[in-house]
C-alpha positions in Angstrom: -83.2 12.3 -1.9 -79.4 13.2 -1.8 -78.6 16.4 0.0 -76.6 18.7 -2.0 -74.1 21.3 -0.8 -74.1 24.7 -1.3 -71.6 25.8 -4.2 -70.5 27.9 -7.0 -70.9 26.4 -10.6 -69.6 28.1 -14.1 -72.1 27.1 -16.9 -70.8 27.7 -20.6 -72.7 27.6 -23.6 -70.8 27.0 -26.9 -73.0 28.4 -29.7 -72.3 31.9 -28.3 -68.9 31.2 -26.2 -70.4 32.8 -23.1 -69.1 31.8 -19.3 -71.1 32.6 -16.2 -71.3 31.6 -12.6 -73.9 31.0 -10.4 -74.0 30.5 -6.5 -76.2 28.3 -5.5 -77.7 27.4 -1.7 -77.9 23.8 -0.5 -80.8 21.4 -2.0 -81.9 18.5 -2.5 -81.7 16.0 -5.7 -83.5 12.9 -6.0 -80.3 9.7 -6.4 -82.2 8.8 -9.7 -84.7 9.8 -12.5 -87.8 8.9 -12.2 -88.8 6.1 -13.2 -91.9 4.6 -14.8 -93.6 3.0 -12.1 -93.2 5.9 -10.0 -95.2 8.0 -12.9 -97.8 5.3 -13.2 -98.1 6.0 -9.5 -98.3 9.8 -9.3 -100.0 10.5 -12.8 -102.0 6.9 -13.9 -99.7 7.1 -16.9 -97.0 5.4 -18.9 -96.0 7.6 -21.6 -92.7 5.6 -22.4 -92.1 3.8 -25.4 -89.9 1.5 -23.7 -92.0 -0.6 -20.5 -90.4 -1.7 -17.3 -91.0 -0.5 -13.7 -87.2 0.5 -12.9 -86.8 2.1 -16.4 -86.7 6.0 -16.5 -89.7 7.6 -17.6 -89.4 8.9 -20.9 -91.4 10.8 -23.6 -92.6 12.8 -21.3 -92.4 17.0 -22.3 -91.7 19.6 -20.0 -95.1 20.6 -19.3 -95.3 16.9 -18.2 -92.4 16.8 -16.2 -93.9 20.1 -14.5 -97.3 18.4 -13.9 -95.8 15.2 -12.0 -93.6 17.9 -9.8 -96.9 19.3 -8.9 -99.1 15.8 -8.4 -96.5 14.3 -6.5 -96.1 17.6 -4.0 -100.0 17.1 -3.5 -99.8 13.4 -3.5 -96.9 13.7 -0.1 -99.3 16.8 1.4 -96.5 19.3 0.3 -96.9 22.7 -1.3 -96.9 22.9 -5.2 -94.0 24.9 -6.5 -95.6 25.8 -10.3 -98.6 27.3 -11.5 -98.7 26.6 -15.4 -99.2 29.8 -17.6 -102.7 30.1 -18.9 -101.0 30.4 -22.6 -99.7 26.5 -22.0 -96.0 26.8 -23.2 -94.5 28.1 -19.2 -95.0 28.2 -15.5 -94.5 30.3 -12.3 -92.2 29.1 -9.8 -93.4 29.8 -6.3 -90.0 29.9 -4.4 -91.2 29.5 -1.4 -93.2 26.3 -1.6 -91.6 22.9 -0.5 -93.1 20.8 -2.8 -91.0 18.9 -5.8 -89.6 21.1 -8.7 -87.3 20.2 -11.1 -83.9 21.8 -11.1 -82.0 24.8 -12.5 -79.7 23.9 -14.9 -76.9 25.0 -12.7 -78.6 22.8 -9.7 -78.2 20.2 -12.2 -74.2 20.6 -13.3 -73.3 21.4 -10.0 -74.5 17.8 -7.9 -73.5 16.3 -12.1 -70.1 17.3 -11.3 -70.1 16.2 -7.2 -66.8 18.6 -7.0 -64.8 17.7 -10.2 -63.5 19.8 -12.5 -63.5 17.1 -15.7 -66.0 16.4 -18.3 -67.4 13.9 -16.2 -67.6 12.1 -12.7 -65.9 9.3 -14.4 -64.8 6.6 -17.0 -68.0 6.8 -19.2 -68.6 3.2 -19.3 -68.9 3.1 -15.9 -71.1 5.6 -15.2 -73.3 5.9 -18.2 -75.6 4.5 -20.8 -74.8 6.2 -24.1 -74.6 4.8 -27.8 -70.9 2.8 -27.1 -72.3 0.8 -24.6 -76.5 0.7 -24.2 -77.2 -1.7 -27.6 -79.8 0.6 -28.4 -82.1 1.1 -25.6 -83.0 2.8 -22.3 -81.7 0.8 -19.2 -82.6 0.8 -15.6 -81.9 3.1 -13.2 -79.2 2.7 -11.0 -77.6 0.5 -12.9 -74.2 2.3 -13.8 -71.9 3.6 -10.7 -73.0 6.8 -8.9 -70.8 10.2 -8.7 -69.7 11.0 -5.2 -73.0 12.8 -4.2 -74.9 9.1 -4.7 -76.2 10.6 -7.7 -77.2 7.9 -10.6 -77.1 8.5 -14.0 -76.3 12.0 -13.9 -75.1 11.2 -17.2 -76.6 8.9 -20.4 -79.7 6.9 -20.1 -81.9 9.5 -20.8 -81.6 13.5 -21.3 -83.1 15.6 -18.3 -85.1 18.7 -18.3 -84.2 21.5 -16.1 -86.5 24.3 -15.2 -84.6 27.3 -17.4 -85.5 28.7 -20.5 -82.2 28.3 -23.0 -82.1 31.5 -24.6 -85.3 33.6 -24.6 -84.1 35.7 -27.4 -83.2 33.7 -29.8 -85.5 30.2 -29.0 -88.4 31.8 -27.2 -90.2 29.1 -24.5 -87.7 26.6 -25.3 -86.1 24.2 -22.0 -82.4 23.2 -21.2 -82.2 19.7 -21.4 -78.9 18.1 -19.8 -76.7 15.0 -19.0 -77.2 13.0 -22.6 -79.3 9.7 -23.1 -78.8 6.2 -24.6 -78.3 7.2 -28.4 -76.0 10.0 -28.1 -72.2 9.7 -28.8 -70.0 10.4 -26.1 -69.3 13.8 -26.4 -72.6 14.6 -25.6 -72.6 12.8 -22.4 -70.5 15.4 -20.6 -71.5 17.7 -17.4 -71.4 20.9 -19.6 -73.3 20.0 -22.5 -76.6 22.0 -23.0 -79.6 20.9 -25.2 -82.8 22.8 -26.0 -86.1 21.6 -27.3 -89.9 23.8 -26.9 -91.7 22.6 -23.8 -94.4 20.5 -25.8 -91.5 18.2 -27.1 -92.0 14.6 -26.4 -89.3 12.0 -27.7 -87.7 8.5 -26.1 -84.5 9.6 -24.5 -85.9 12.6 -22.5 -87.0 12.0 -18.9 -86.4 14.1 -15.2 -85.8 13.7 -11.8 -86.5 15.9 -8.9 -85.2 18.6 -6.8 -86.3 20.7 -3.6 -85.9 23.4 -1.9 -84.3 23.8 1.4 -85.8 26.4 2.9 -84.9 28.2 6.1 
């Protein structure tokens, strides 16, 4: 896993033009989603559509994504960091364990954006698989260059949850999503962009990857 610094990010969301910043403590991000073989491995599963052992894992929902965080904490002897809600559409984040988790959506745009100040890291066919360049389907990890962090396919390939609710108000238990997939057009493969979908949604460009804690 890539250690990431501490920072300050500015997240904006453009359906209701709001701006806000969040400081955030140092962390650590896994380098690339995870892929299918390392979800066969934790879970006994391959939910994908698309098979291959380097390919990200995708159709997998949020509740799934928060399942393998927990599995692969107990698989490694580390300290859960969810408890699911008994009603089945959240979870309680225990702050304090060490185990896997999957990041904030500021987490997220912060180590996307590895200290620029652009819409992305860099040229987009260089760094990502999105509808101009990935004929159509999912790709490998890794296999696009990495931001200056050592972060892979930050963005393209597939979408990424995050652990925050997108607006509780208005879509209830629905999940930020971030960094774009395969089939999207290029301007949603940019370090701001912010999707939403209910924590039950399952689809073929949305995957994860891994954070944790560092904790003092």
């Amino acid at each position: 896993m890539v250690a990431v610094p501490p920072g300050t990010v500015t997240l904006s969301d453009r359906r209701t033009q709001r701006s806000w910043a969040v400081e955030l403590a140092p962390y650590r991000l896994a380098a690339f989603p995870v892929t299918q073989s390392q979800y066969a491995r934790v879970t006994g599963r391959w939910p994908s559509t698309a098979r291959g052992d380097r390919l990200p894992v995708e159709g997998v929902s949020w509740l799934d994504a928060i399942r393998f965080c927990d599995a692969l904490s107990e698989r490694e002897g580390l300290a859960p960091a969810y408890r699911l809600d008994a009603g089945g559409e959240g979870a309680e984040w225990d702050a304090s364990a060490d185990g896997y988790r999957l990041p904030t959506e500021a987490e997220w745009e912060h180590a996307c954006r590895a200290g620029t100040t652009g819409p992305r890291y860099g040229p987009l066919d260089e760094i990502a698989w999105y509808r101009g360049n990935a004929q159509d389907h999912v790709h490998d990890v890794g296999g696009k260059r990495p931001n200056a962090w050592g972060l892979h396919d930050m963005l393209g390939n597939v979408w990424e949850w995050c652990w925050d609710l997108y607006d509780p108000d208005v879509y209830g238990a629905y999940r930020v999503l971030r960094g774009g997939g395969w089939s999207d057009e290029h301007w949603s493969c940019r370090a701001s962009v912010r999707r939403r979908s209910h924590p039950t949604f399952r689809i073929d460009d949305v995957g994860l990857r891994v954070a944790r804690s560092v904790l003092r």
